[in-house]
ZAZA-959822 format. One record per residue (C-alpha): x, y, z; residue in one letter. Coordinates in pm, whole numbers, plus 50000, padded with zeros to 5 digits. Example, Ala and Ser with C-alpha at 12.3 -4.5 7.8 and 13.67 -1.06 7.14 Angstrom:
! ZAZA-959822
512304955050780A
513674989450714S
//
This chain:
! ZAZA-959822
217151017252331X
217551010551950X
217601039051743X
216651030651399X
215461070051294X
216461064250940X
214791058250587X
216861036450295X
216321051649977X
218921045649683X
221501027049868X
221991051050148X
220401056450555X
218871090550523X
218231100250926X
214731109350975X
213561147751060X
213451137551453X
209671129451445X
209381092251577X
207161062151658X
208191043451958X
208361006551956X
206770988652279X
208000954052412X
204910936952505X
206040918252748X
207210949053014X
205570977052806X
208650996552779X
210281016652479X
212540996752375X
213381011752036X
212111042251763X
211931043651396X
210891073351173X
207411085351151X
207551087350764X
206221116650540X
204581114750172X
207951131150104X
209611103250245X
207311082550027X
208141103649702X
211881103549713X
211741063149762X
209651054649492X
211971081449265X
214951063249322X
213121028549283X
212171041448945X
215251050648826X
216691015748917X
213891000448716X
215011000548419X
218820983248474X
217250955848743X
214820947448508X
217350939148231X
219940922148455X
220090885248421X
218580860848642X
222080845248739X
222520881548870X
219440881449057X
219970849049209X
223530856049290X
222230887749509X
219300868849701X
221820846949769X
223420869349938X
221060881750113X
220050847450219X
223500845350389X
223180876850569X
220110866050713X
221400835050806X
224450853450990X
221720876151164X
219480844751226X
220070842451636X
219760886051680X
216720884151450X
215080860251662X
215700878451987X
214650913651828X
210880893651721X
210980881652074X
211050915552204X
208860935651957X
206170911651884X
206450888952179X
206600856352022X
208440832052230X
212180829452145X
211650790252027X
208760797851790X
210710831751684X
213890814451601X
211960783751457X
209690801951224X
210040837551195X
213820839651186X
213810807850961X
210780811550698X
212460845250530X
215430825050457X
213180800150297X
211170825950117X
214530837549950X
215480798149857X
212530795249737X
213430822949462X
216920814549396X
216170779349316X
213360793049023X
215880818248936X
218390791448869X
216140771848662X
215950773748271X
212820794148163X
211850782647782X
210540804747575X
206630802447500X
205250800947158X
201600803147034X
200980801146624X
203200830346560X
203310847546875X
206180849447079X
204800850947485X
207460866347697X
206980876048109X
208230915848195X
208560928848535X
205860943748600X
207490978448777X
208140998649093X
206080982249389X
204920994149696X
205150961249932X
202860972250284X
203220946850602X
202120934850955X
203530933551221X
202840897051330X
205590879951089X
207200912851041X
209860895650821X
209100868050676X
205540890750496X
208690916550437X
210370888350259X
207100866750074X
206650900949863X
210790913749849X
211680878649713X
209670874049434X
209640910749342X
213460912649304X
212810872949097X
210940891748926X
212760923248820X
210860943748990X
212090973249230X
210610974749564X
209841001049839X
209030986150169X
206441001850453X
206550972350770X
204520978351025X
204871008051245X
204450983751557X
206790959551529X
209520974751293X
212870964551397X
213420932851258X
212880947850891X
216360969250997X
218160939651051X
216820927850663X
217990959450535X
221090957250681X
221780927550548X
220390942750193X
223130969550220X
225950945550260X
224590921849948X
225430947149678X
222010952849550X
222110982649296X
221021020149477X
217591021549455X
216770983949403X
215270983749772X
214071010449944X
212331014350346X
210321040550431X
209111033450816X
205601051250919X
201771049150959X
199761036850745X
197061065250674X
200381089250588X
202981064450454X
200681035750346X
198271057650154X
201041083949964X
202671042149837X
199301032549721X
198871062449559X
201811074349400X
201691078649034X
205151060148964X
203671026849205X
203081000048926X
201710969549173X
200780969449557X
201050938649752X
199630944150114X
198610919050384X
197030932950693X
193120937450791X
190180934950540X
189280972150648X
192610980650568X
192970959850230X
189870972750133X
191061009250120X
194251001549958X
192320983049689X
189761014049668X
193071041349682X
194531015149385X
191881014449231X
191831051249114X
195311043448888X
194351012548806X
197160998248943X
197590958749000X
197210948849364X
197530914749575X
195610914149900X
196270890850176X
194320897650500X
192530877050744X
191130842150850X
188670823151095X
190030789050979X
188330754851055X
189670726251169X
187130699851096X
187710665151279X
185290640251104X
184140608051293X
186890582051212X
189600606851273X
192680603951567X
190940624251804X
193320632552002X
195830638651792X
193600662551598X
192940684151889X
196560685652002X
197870696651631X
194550722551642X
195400736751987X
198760741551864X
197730763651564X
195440779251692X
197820792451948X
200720798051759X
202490832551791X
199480837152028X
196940833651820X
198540863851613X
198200840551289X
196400843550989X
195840809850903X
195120800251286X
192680768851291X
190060790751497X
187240771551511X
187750736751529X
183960715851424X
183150677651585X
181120653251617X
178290663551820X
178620628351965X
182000638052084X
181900673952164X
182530661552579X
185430644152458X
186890673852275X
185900696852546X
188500675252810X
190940672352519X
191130711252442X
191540722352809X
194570697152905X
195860707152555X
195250747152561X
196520751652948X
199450736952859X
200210768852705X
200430787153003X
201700825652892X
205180833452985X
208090857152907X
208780852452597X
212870855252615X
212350823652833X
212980790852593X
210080774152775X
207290792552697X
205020787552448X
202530816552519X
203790851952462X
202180883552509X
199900897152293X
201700926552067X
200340954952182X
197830968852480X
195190978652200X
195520938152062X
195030922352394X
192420943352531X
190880937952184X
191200896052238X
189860901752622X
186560919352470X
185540888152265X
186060865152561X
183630887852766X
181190890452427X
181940848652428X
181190844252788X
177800869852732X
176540852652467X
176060817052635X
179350799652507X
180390776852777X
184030787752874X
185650755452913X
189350773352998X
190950805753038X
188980839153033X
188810876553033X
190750882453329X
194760888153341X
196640852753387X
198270849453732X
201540867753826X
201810888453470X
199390916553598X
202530938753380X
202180931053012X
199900924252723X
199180887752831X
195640868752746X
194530833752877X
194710806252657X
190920802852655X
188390773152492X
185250780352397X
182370751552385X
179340746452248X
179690777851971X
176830790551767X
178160788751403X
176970827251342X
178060840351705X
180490871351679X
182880840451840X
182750817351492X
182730846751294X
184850871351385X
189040872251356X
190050874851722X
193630872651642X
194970856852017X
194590825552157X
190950819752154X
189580784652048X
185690777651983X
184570744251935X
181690737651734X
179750704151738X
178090692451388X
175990663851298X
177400647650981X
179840657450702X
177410678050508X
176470698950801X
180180701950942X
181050714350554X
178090741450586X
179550751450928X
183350754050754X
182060773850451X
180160797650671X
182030823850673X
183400850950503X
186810846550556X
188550818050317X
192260814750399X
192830781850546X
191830751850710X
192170713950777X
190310683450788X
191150648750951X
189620614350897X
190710577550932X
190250574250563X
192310598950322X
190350596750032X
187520606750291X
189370637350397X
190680647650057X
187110645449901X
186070667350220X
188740692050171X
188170698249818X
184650710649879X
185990737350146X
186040773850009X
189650782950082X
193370791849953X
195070764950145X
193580733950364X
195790709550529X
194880673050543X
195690651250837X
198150670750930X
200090676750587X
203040696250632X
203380734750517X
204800741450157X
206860774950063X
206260762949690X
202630761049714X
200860790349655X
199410811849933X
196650836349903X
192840832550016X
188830829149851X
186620856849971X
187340882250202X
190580865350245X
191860884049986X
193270885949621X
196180869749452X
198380843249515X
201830845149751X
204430821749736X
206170795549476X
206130801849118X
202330815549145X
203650848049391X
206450856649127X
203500859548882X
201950885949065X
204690907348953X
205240900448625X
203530913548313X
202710891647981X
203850906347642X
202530890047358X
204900892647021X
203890885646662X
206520874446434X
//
């Protein structure tokens, strides 16, 4: 049992009043830890203390800065191997994919902002106008729970670049890895107050952050219901916010492409951190001519992701997080299967010999209508539909047919092909022929996908403010 029944607010663990939210593994259902369930109190004495840091962060220099995410950095690094194994457990992602990515990409996401830091930033002038960048002020930085620390770390890094102060709410379901950060916070000699965590629920904790008079910016990633009542609670202070919530990306495979290598690399997404991925390739388009093909392709592909125990450095397929998330994921197979999809693999029923846990079928879908619930709807597991077009201009309606616009790909024989295709696709970020992922490029979605940028030099601009001089 891990007992993490603490706040950090102005340098300090404050233990919690006793009231706690246990944390599940979702791979045996039991309590494996508890963290606080956070008041607006809670909420109120963080963002104090994050305001009275303001103003000498804000001012330090940006050697300073850099010199403490570096230090951070390291005491991630140090942490990497427990980190891993405390994602495992919590969130279920298998131990390979947790130490790969999620213990990994928050080191990155600090790198990312000690290498700007550590370049020279002229000064901009227009006519007689000098144009400088401010920090923009205290921000409230709200997260899921399906890359607890690495969203933790997208919004924490650039803030801090930025001269910002932070507080932190992670997600009351998978919470423990964002203890590990903030251990590692303590021992990097950030000033009281820089950094604060307040653990909790989001309708108490989430809503007394968004609407705290002394919150200048909210950055939030989570569900488009939920975004859209932080934006509406922001709203009413007029207070700058950057929304990042979900996705029902296509992977479009045009005539000429590798087929098979195509389907592998979209099974693969698609399934990664099972299915628990925002920018999951969900609905991967074809040739009509080839949908058979496909079809044989995504089964051998998708049941070799048989689901697994997560600790086990052979699995590929964890457990979905919670028994609210899989049962959720189960529902669209059976509204998939209703509808007249053709279920090519997998299915609504429990996978064989993990009857205990929150496990879900890799399952492919053939033969999707483009404006079923299936092609429409986030799912968030491992849940594939294939849908069969009849040339580009129909397979680009398909892509753009939706109301989601976070990601994608697109593969063809011919690159020029793909990268004219790609730049006619309505989304944040689109991959072509497999192009690798970039922590400099900037993340954020069209649409309901959400507002803002994350990531490079375009997420530390979403906390900073532009002052405009005459001289």
């Amino acid at each position: 049992m891990i007992d993490r029944n603490a706040s950090y607010v102005f340098g300090a663990w404050h233990q919690g009043d006793g009231t706690t939210i246990p944390v599940e593994n979702p791979a045996t259902g039991e309590i494996i830890g508890v963290v606080p369930d956070g008041t607006a109190e809670d909420v109120d004495r963080a963002v104090r203390a994050a305001r009275t840091a303001f103003p000498g962060w804000s001012t330090t220099s940006r050697a300073e800065r850099a010199k403490r995410l570096r230090a951070l950095n390291d005491g991630l690094a140090q942490r990497a191997d427990d980190i891993a194994e405390t994602i495992a457990n919590d969130v279920g992602t298998p131990l390979r994919i947790a130490t790969r990515i999620q213990a990994a990409l928050p080191q990155t996401d600090i790198a990312t902002y000690v290498d700007l830091l550590e370049q020279e930033e002229p000064e901009e002038r227009i006519g007689n106008s000098l144009v400088v960048r401010e920090a923009a002020g205290v921000v409230a930085a709200i997260t899921p729970w399906n890359y607890p620390l690495h969203q933790i770390t997208a919004k924490l890094a650039p803030a801090l670049a930025a001269g910002c102060t932070v507080v932190i709410k992670p997600s009351e379901v998978a919470p423990l890895s964002a203890y590990q950060l903030f251990d590692a916070i303590h021992e990097a000699g950030f000033p009281a107050g820089v950094i604060n965590l307040v653990s909790g629920r989001g309708p108490v904790v989430g809503e007394a952050l968004v609407t705290h008079p002394e919150v200048d910016v909210v950055s939030f990633t989570g569900s488009v219901r939920a975004g859209t009542r932080v934006a509406e609670l922001a709203a009413r202070t007029v207070k700058r916010v950057t929304l990042e919530l979900g996705g029902k990306s296509a992977n479009v495979i045009l005539d000429d492409a590798d087929l098979a290598t195509a389907v592998k690399v979209g099974i693969a997404n698609a399934f990664l951190n099972g299915g628990q991925t925002c920018t999951a390739w969900t609905r991967m388009l074809v040739p009509a001519a080839r949908h058979e093909e496909v079809l044989e392709l995504a089964k051998s592909f998708a049941e070799g992701f048989a689901p697994g125990d997560p600790l086990d450095l052979k699995t590929k397929l964890g457990p979905m997080v919670s028994a609210a998330q899989r049962d959720r994921v189960r529902s669209f197979i059976t509204q998939g299967i209703e509808s007249g999809a053709r279920l090519v693999t997998g299915g609504a029923d429990a996978p064989d010999g993990l009857e205990t846990g929150y496990y879900v079928r890799p399952t492919v879908f053939g033969g999707v209508d483009p404006d079923s619930v299936l092609a429409q709807e986030e799912i968030f597991g491992p849940v594939l539909s294939v849908i069969p077009f009849t040339d580009d201009e129909d397979a680009l309606a398909i892509a753009n047919n939706s109301k989601y616009g976070l990601h994608g790909a697109v593969w063809s024989a011919d690159q020029d092909r793909a990268l004219a295709f790609a730049r006619r696709v309505r989304t944040g970020q689109i991959d072509v022929n497999g192009g690798a992922y970039n922590p400099l490029a900037p993340f954020g979605g069209y649409k309901q996908s959400g507002v803002g940028r994350e990531m490079g030099r375009q997420g530390l601009d979403e906390f900073l403010e532009t002052k405009s001089i005459q001289l």
